[in-house]
N, C-alpha and C positions, 0 to 999 in steps of 0.2 A: 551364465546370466548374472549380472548387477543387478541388485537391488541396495539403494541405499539410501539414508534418511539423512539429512546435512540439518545445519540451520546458521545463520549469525543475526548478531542482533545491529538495531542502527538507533542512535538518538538524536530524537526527533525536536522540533522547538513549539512554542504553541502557537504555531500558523500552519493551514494547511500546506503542506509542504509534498513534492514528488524528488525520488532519490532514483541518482542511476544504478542498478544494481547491475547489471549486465556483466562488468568484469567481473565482479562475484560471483556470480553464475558460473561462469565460464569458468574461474579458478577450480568449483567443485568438479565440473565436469574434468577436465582436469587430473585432478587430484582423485579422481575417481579409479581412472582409466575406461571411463567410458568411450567405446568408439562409434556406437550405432544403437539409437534408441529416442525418449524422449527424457528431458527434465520439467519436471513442476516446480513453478514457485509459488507458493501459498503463505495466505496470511489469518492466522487466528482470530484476527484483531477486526471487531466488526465496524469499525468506522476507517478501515483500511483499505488500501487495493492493490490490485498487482495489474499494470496494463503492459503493450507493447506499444511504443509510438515512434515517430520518425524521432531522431535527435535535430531538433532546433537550431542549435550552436548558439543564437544569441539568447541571451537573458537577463534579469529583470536586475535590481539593484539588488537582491535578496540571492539571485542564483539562480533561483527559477527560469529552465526551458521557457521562452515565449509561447510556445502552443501546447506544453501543461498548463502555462497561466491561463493561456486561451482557453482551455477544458475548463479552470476554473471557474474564471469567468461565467463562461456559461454556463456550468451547473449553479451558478449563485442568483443566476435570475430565475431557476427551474426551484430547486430550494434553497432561498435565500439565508446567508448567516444567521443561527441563533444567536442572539442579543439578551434576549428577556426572559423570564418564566412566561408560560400562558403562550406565547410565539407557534408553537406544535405541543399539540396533545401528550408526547411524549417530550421530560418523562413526567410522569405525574405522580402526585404526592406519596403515594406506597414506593413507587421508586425511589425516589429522594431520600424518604423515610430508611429504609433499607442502605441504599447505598451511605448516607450517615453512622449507621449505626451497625451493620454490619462489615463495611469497607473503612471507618473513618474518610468519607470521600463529603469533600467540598458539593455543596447543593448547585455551584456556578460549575462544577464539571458535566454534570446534565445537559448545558446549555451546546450537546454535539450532537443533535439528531439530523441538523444539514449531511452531517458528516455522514454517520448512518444511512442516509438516504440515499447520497452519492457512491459510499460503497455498494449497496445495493445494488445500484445500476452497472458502475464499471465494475463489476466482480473482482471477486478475492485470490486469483489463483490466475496464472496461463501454461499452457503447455506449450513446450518449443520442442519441435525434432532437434535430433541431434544427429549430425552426419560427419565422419570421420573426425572426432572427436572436440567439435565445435558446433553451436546453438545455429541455429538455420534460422535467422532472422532479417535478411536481405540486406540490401546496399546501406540503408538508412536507421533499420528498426535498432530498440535499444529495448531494453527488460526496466519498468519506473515501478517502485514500490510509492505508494502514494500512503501518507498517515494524513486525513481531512478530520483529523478532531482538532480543533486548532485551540479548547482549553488551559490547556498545560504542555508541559514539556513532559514526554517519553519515553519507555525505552522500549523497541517494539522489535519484534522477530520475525525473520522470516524463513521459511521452511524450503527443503527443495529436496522433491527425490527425486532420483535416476532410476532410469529402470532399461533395459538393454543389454547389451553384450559391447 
């Protein structure tokens, strides 16, 4: 039985942005010797995600998949980009407070609860079978790490265990 805990890290720009992780994935599996079982890819980071989507091919002047953009899009009319304080309840001023003073963190970095929101929905994490020692993800799907804080620039991790034989 494999059990094992991997990670690498990716950095990110301050706009929402989705990454293809897929050959990374695949490299651990891989690197593993895993031939039968599942991987998770997981992410800490709570204005983050982990989805599985077709691969697009074309994209935007930025790199961007067209139908990641298109997610974006539409979760920007569901919650729309933070811009202002007061915009959402969160964060609110003990946050601020706090993340000032015990983070040294800018009060304009608050301004990601879109982002939050959106991770909320697409979740943080998938699991992919793995069959003869590659990701079971069909003709089209690909493994997207999405970072939807679009404040600053990051550097953000992703996790991924194997667990199988």
């Amino acid at each position: 039985m494999i059990v094992q805990n991997r990670s690498f890290t990716i950095q990110t720009p301050a706009r929402q942005e989705f990454f293809d992780i897929t050959d990374r994935v695949t490299e651990l599996i891989t690197e593993s010797g895993l031939a039968d079982g599942i991987a998770v890819a997981y992410s800490q980071h709570t204005s983050c995600c982990v989805i599985i989507q077709e691969e697009s091919e074309d994209v935007t002047y930025y790199g961007t998949q067209l139908l990641l953009q298109d997610t974006m899009n539409v979760f920007a009319k569901v919650a729309p980009p933070a811009r202002h304080e007061g915009q959402y309840l969160h964060p609110g001023p003990v946050h601020i407070r706090n993340a000032a003073e015990l983070r040294d963190e800018h009060p304009s970095w608050g301004l990601n609860t879109d982002g939050h929101i959106i991770s909320s929905v697409l979740g943080r994490s998938e699991t992919v079978p793995v069959d003869g020692g590659a990701p079971v993800l069909g003709e089209f799907g690909r493994i997207y790490f999405g970072d939807l804080d679009s404040v600053r620039e990051r550097s953000r991790t992703v996790f991924v265990t194997l667990l199988g034989r």
